[in-house]
BATI-530051 format. One record per atom (N, C-alpha, C): residue in one letter; x negated, y, z. Coordinates in steps of 0.1 Angstrom, whole numbers. Each point is the difference from the previous one (the first is absolute). Last residue first. Layout:
REM BATI-530051
+------+-------+-------+-------+
! selo !  east ! north !    up !
+------+-------+-------+-------+
!    A !     X !     Y !     Z !
...
+------+-------+-------+-------+
***
This chain:
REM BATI-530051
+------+-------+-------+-------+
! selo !  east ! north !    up !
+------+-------+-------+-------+
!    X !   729 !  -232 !  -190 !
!    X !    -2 !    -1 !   -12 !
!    X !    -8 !    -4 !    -8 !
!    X !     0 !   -18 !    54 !
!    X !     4 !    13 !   -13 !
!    X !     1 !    -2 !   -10 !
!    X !   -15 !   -32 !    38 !
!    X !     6 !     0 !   -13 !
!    X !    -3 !    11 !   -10 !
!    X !   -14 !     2 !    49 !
!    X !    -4 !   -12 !    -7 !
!    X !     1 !     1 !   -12 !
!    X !    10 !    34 !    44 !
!    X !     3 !    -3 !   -18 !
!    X !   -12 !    -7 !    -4 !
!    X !     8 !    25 !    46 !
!    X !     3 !   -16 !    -1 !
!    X !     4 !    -6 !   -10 !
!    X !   -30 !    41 !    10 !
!    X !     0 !   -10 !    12 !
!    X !    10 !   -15 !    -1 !
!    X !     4 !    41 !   -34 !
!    X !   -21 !    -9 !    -1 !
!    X !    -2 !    -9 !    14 !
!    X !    44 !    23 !    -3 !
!    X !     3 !    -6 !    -7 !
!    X !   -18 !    -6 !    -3 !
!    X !    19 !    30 !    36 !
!    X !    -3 !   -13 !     0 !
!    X !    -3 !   -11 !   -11 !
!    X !     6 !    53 !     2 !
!    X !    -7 !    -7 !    17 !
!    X !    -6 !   -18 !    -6 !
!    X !    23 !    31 !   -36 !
!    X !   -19 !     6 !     1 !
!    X !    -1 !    -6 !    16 !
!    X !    38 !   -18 !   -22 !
!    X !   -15 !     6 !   -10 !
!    X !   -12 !     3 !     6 !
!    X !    45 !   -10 !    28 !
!    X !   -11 !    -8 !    -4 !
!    X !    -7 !     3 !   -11 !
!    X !    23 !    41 !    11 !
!    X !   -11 !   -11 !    13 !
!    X !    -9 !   -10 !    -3 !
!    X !    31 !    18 !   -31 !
!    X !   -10 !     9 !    -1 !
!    X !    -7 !    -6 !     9 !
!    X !    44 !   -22 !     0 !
!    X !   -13 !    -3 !   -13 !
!    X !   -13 !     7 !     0 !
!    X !    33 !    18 !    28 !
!    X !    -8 !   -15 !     5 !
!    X !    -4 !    -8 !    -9 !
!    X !    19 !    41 !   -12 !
!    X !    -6 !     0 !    12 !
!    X !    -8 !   -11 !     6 !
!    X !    36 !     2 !   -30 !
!    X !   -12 !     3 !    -7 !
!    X !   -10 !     3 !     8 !
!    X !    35 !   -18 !    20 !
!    X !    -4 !   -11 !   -13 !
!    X !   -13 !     6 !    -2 !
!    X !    33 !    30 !    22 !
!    X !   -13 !   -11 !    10 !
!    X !    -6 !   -11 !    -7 !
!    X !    34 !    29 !   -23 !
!    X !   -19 !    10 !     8 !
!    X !    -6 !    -9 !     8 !
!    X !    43 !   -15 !   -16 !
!    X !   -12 !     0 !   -13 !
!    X !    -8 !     7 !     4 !
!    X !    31 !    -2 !    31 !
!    X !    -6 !   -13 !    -1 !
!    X !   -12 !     1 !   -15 !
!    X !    27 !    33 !    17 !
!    X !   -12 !     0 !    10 !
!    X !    -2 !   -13 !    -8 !
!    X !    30 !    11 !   -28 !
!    X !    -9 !     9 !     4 !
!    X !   -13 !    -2 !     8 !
!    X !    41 !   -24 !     6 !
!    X !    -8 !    -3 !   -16 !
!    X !   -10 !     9 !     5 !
!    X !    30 !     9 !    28 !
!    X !    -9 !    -8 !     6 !
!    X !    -5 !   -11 !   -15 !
!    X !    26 !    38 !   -10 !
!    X !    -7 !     5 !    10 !
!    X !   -15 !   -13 !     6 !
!    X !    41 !   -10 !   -30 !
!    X !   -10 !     5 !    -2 !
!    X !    -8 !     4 !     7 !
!    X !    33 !   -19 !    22 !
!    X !    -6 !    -7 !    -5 !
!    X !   -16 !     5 !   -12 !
!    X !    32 !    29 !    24 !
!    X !    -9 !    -9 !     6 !
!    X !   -11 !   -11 !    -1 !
!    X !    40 !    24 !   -29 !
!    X !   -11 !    10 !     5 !
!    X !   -11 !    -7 !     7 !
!    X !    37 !   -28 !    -9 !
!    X !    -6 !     4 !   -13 !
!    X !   -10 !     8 !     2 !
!    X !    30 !    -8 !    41 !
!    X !   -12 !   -12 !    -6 !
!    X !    -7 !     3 !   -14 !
!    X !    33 !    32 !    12 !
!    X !   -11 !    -2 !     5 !
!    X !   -10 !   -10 !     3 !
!    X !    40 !    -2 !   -28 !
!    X !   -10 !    13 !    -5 !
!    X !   -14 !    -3 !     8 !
!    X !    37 !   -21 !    16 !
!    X !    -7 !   -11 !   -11 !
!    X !   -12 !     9 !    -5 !
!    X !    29 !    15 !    29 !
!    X !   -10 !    -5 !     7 !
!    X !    -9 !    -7 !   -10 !
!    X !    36 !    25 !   -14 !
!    X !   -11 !     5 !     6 !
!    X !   -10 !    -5 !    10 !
!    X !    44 !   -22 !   -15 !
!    X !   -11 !     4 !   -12 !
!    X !   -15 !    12 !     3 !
!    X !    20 !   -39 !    32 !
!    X !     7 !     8 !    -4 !
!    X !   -15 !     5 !    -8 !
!    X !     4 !   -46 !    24 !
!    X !    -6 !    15 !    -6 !
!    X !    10 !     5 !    -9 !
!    X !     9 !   -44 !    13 !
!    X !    -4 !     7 !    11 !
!    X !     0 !    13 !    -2 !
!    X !    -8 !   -35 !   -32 !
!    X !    14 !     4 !    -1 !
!    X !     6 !    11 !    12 !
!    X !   -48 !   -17 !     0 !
!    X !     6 !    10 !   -12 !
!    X !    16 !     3 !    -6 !
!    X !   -18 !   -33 !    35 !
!    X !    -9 !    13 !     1 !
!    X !     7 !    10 !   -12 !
!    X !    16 !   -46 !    -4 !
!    X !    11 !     6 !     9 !
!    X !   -10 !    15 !     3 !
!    X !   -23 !   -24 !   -37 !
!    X !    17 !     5 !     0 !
!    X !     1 !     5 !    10 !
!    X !   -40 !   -22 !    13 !
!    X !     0 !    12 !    -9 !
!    X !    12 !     7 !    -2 !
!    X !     1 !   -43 !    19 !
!    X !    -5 !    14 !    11 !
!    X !    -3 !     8 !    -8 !
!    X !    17 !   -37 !   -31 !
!    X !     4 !     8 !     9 !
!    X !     0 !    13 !    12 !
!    X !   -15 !   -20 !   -51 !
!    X !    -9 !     2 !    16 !
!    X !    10 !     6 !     8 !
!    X !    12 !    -9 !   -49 !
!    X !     9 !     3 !    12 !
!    X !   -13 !    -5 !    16 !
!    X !   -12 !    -1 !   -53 !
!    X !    -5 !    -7 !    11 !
!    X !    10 !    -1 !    11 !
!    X !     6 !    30 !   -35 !
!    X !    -2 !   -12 !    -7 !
!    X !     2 !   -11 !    10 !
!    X !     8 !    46 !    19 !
!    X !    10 !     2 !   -16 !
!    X !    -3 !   -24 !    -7 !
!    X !   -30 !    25 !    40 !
!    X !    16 !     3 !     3 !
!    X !     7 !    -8 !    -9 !
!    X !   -46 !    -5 !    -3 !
!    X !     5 !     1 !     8 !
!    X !    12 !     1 !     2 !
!    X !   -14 !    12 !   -40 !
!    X !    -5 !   -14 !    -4 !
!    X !     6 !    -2 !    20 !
!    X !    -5 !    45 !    -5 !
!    X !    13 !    -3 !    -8 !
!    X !     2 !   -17 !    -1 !
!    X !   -35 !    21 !    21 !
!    X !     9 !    -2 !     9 !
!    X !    12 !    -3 !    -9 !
!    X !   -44 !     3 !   -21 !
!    X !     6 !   -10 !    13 !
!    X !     8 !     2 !     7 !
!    X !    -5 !    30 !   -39 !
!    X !     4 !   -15 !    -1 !
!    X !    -3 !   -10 !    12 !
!    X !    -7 !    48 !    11 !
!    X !    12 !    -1 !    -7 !
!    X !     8 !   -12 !    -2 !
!    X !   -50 !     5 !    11 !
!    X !     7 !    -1 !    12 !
!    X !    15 !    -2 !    -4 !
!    X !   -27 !     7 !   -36 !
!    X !    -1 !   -12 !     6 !
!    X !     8 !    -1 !    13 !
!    X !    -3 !    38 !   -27 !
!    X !     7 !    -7 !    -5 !
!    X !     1 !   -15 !     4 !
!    X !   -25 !    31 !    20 !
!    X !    13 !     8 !     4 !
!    X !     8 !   -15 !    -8 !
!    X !   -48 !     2 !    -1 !
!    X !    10 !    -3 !    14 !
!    X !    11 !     4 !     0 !
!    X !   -21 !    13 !   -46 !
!    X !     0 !   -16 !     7 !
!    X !     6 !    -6 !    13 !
!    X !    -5 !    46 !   -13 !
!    X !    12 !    -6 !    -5 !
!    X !    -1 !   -13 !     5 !
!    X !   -36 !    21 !    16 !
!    X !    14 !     4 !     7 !
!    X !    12 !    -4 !    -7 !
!    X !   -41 !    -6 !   -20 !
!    X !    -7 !    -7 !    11 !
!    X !    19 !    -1 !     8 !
!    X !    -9 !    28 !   -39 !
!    X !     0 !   -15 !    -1 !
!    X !     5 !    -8 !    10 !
!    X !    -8 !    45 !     7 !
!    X !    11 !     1 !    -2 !
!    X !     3 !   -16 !    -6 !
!    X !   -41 !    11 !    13 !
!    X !     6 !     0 !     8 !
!    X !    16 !    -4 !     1 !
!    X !   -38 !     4 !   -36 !
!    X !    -1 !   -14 !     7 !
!    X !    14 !     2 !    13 !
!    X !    -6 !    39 !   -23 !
!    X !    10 !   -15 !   -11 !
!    X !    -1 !   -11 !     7 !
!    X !   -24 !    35 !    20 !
!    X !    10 !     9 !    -1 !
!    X !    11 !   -14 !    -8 !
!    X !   -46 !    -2 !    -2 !
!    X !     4 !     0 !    12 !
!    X !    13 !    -2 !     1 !
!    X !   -27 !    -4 !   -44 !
!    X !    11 !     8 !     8 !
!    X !     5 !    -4 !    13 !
!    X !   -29 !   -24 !   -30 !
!    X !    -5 !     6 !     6 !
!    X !     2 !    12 !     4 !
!    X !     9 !   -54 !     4 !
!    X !     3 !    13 !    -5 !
!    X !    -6 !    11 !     2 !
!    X !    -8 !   -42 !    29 !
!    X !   -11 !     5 !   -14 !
!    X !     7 !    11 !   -11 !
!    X !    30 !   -19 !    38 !
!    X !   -16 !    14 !     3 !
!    X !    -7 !     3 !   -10 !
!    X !    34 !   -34 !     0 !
!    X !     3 !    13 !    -2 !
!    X !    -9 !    12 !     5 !
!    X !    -9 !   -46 !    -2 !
!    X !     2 !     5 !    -8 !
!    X !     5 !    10 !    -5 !
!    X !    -6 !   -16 !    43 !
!    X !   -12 !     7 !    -8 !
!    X !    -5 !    -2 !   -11 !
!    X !    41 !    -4 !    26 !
!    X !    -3 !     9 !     5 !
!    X !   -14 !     2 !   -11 !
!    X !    28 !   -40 !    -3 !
!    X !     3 !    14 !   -10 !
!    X !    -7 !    12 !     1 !
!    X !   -13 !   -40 !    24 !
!    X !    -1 !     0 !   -13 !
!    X !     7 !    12 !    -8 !
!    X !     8 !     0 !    47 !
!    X !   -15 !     0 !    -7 !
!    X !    -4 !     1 !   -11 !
!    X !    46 !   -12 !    12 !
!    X !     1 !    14 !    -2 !
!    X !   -21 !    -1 !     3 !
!    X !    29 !   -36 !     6 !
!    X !    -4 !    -2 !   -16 !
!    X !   -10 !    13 !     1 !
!    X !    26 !   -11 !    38 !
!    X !    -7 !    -8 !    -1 !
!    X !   -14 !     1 !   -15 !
!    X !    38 !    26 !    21 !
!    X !   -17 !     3 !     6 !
!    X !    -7 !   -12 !    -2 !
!    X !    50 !    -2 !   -14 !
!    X !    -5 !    18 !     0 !
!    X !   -18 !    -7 !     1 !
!    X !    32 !   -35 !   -12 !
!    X !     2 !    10 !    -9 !
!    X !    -7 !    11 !     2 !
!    X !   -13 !   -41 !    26 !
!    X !     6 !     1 !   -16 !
!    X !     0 !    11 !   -10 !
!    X !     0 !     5 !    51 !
!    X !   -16 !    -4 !    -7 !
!    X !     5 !    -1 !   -13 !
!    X !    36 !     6 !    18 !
!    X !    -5 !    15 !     2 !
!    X !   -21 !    -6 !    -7 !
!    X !    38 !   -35 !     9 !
!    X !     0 !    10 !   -16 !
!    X !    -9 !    13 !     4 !
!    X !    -2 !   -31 !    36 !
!    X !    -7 !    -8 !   -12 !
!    X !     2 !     9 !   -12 !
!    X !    25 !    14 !    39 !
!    X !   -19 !     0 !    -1 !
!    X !    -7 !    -5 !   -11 !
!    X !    51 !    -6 !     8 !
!    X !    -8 !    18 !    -7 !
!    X !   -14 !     2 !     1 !
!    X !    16 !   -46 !    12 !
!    X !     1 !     3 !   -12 !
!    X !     4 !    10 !   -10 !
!    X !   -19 !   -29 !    49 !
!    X !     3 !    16 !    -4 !
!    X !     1 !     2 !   -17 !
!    X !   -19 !   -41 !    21 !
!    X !    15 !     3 !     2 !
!    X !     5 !    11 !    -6 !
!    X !   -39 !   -22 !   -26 !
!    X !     7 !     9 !    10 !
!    X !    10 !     1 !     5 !
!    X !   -23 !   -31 !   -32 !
!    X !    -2 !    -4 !    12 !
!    X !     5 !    13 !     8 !
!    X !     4 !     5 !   -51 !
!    X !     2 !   -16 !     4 !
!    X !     1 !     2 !    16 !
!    X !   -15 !    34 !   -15 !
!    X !    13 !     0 !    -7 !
!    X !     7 !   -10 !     4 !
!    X !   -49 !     3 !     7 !
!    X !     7 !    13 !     8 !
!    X !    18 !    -6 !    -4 !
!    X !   -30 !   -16 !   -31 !
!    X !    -1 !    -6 !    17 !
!    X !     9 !     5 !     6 !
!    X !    -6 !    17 !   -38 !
!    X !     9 !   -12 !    -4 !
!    X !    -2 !    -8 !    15 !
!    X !   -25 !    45 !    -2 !
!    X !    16 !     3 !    -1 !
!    X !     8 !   -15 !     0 !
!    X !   -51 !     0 !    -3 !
!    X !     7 !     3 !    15 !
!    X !    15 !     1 !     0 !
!    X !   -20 !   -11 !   -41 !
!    X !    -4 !   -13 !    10 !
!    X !    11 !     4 !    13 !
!    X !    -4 !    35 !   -35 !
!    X !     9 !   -12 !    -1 !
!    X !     0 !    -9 !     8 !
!    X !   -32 !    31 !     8 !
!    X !    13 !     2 !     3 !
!    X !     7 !    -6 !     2 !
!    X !   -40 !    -9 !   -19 !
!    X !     0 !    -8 !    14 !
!    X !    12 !    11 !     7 !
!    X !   -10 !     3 !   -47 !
!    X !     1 !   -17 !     3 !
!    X !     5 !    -2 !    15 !
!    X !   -14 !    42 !   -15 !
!    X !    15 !    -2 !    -3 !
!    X !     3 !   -14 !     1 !
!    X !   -46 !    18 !     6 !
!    X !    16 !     8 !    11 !
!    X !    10 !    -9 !    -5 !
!    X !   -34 !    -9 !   -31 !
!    X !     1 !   -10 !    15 !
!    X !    11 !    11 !    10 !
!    X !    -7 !    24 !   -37 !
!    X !     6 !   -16 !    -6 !
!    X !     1 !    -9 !    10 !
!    X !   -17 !    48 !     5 !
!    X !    13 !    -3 !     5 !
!    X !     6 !   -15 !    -6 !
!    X !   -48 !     9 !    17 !
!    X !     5 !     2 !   -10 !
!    X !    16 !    -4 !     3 !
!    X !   -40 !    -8 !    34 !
!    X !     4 !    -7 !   -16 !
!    X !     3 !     5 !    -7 !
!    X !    -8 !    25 !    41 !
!    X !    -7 !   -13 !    -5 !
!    X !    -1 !    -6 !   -11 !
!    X !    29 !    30 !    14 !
!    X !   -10 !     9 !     1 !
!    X !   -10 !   -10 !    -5 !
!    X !    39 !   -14 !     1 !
!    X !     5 !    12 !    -8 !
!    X !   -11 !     6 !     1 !
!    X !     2 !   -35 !    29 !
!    X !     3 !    -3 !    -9 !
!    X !     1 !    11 !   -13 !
!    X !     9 !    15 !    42 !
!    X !   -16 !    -6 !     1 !
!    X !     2 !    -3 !   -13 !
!    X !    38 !     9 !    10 !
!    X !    -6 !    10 !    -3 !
!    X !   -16 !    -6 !    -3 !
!    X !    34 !   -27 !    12 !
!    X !     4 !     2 !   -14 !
!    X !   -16 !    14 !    -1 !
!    X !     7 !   -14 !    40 !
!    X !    -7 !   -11 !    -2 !
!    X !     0 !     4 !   -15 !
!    X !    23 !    25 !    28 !
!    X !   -10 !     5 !     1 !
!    X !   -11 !   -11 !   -12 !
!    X !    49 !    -3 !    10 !
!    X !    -8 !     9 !   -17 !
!    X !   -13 !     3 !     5 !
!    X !    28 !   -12 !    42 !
!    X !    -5 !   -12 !   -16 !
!    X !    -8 !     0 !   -14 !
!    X !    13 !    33 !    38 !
!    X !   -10 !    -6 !    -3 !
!    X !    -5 !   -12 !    -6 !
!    X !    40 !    19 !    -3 !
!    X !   -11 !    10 !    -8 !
!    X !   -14 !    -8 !     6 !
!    X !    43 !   -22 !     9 !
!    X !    -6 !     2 !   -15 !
!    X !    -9 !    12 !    -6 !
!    X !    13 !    -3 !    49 !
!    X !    -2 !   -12 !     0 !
!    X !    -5 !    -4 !   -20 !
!    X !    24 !    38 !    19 !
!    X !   -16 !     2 !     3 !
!    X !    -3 !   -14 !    -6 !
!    X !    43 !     4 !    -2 !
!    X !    -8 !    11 !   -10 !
!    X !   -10 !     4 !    -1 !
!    X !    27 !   -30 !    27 !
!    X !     8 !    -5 !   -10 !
!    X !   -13 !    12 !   -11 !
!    X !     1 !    -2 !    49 !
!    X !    -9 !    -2 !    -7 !
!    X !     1 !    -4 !   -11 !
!    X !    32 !     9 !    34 !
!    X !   -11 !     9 !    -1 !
!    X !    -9 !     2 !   -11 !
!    X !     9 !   -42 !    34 !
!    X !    12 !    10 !    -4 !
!    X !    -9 !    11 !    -5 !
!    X !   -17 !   -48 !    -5 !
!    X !    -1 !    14 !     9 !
!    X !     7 !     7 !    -6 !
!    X !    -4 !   -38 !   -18 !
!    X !     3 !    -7 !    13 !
!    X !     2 !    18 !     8 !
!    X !   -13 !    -4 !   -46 !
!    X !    15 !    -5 !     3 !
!    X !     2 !    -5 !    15 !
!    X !   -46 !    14 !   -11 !
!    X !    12 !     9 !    -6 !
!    X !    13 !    -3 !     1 !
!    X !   -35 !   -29 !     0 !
!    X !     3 !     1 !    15 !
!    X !     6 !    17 !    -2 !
!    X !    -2 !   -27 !   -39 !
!    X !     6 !    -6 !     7 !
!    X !    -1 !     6 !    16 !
!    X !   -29 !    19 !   -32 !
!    X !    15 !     6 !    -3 !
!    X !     7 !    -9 !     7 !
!    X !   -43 !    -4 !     6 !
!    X !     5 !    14 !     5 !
!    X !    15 !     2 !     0 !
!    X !   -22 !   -38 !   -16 !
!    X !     4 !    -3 !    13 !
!    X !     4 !    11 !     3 !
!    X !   -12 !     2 !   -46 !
!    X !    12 !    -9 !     2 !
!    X !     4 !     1 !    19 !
!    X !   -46 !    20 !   -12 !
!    X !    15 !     7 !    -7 !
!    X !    16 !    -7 !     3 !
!    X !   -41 !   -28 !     3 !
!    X !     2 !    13 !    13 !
!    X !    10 !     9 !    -1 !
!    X !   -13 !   -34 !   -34 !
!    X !    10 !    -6 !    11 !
!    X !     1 !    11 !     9 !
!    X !   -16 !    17 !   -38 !
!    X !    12 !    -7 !    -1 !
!    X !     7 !    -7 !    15 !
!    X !   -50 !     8 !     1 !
!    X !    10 !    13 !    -1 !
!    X !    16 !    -3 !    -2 !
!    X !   -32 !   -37 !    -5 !
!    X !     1 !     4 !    12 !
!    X !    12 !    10 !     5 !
!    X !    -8 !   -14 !   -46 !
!    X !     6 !    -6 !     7 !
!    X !     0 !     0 !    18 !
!    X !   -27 !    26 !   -31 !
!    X !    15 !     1 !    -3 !
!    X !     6 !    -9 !     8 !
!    X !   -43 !    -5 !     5 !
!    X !     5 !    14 !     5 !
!    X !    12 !     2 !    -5 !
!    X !   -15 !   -40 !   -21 !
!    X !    -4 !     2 !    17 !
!    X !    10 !    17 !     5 !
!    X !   -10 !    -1 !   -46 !
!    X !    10 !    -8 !     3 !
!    X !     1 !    -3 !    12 !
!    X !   -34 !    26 !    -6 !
!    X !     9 !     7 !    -7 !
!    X !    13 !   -12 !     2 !
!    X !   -42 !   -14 !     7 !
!    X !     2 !    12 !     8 !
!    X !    17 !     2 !    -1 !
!    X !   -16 !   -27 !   -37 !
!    X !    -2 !    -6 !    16 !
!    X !     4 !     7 !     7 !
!    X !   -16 !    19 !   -34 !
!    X !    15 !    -4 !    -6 !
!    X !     5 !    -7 !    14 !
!    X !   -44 !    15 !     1 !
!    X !    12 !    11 !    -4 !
!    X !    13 !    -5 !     0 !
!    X !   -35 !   -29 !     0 !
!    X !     3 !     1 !    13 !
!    X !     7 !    17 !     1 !
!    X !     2 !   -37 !   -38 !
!    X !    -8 !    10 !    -1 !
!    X !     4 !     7 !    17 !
!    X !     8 !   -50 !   -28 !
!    X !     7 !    12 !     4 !
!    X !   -10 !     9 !     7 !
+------+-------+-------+-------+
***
């Protein structure tokens, strides 16, 4: 085996487990049901910069079937799943379009239709209770305004992705890339 390949499995399984502990000490902190899986995706992102979205996608699946399994919190575990876990991989695939403007509106159906199915798979399949009784709560305008918010804090979140992909490119990535492409 090729100390690329070595690297690369090492560092997956490291990240995986770091990612995983984020999201378990995510279920212990109130609050954190939505920070707790973005920085999870941080690990998906590297991976998307490093390898190629084929390894991203191995060490999602890894993080999400972990995650899924060992979380108490089981809107934390769908929010990695279904929203910010995957969303790297889409993010820069939808960049290489070369309509800004399509990558966006891509990028925006995608979280809309994903956030949509997790909570429908939540409420409607799964009955996650503390979910149900939260949303049987809400009146329809409040529902609105989680829709607004939610986008909104999409938004920042896909500017701080692309943002901190830009970092590690040009800060860190010749101080701690072994593998790469």
């Amino acid at each position: 085996m090729t100390r690329r390949k070595t690297y690369r499995i090492a560092i997956g399984g490291v990240l995986t487990a770091t990612a995983v502990l984020v999201m378990l000490l995510g279920s212990v902190i109130p609050l954190a049901t939505f920070v707790a899986p973005c920085l999870a995706a941080l690990c998906v992102l590297y991976f998307c910069i490093e390898f190629g979205n084929k390894t991203a996608i191995v060490v999602y699946a890894a993080i999400s079937l972990t995650a899924a399994l060992l979380a108490p919190d089981k809107e934390l575990a769908f929010v990695f799943v279904f929203v910010t876990g995957y969303y790297p991989i889409v993010k820069t695939a939808c960049e290489k379009l070369k309509s800004k403007l399509a990558a966006f509106a891509i990028k925006l159906a995608v979280f809309n239709a994903a956030i949509l199915l997790m909570y429908f798979l939540l409420i409607r399949v799964i009955i996650y209770a503390p979910v149900k009784s939260e949303f049987e709560q809400y009146g329809p305008a409040m529902l609105i305004g989680l829709i607004v918010v939610a986008n909104l804090t999409f938004l920042i979140y896909d500017v701080a992705l692309a943002r901190l992909a830009r970092l590690y490119d040009r800060k860190l990535r010749a101080k701690l890339s072994i593998g790469g492409k």
